[in-house]
VEXDREN-2710 file (C-alpha; in Angstrom, 1 decimal):
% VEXDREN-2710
k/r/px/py/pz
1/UNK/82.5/77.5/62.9
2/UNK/81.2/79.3/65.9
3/UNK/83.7/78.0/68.2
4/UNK/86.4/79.3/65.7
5/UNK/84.3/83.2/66.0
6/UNK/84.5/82.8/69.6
7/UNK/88.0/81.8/69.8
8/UNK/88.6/85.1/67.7
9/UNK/86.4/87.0/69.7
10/UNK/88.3/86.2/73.2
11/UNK/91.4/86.3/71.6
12/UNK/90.0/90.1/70.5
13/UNK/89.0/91.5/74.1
14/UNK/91.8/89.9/75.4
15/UNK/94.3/91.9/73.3
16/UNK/92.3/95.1/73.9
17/UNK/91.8/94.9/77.3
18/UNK/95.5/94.1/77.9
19/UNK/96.4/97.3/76.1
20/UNK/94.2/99.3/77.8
21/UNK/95.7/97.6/80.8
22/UNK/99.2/98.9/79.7
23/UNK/98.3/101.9/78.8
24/UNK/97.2/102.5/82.6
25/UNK/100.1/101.7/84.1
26/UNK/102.4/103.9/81.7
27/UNK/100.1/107.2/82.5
28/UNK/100.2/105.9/86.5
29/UNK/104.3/105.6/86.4
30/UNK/104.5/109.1/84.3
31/UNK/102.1/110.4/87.0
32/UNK/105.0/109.0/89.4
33/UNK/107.8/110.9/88.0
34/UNK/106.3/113.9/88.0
35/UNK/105.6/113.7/91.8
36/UNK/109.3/112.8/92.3
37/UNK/110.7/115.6/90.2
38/UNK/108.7/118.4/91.8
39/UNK/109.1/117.2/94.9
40/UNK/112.9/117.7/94.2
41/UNK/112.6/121.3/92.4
42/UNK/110.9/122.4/95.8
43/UNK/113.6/121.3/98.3
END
C-alpha cells in the first residue's frame, strides 16, 4: 500500500511540476513576441 501512495505521489509532482514547466516557456515565448513586434513598430 505505501508503494501504491508513493507511486501516486511522484506521478503528482511530476504532473505539476511539468505544468508549471510549460507554463514558463509559454510566458518566455509571449515575452519573445513582444520584443519582436516593438522592435518592428520602431523601425
Amino acid at each position: 500500500m505505501q508503494k501504491v501512495l508513493a507511486m501516486i505521489l511522484a506521478a503528482m509532482f511530476a504532473a505539476v511540476s511539468f505544468s508549471a514547466v510549460a507554463g514558463d516557456a509559454k510566458k518566455e515565448e509571449k515575452k519573445a513576441e513582444k520584443k519582436e513586434e516593438k522592435k518592428a513598430e520602431k523601425k
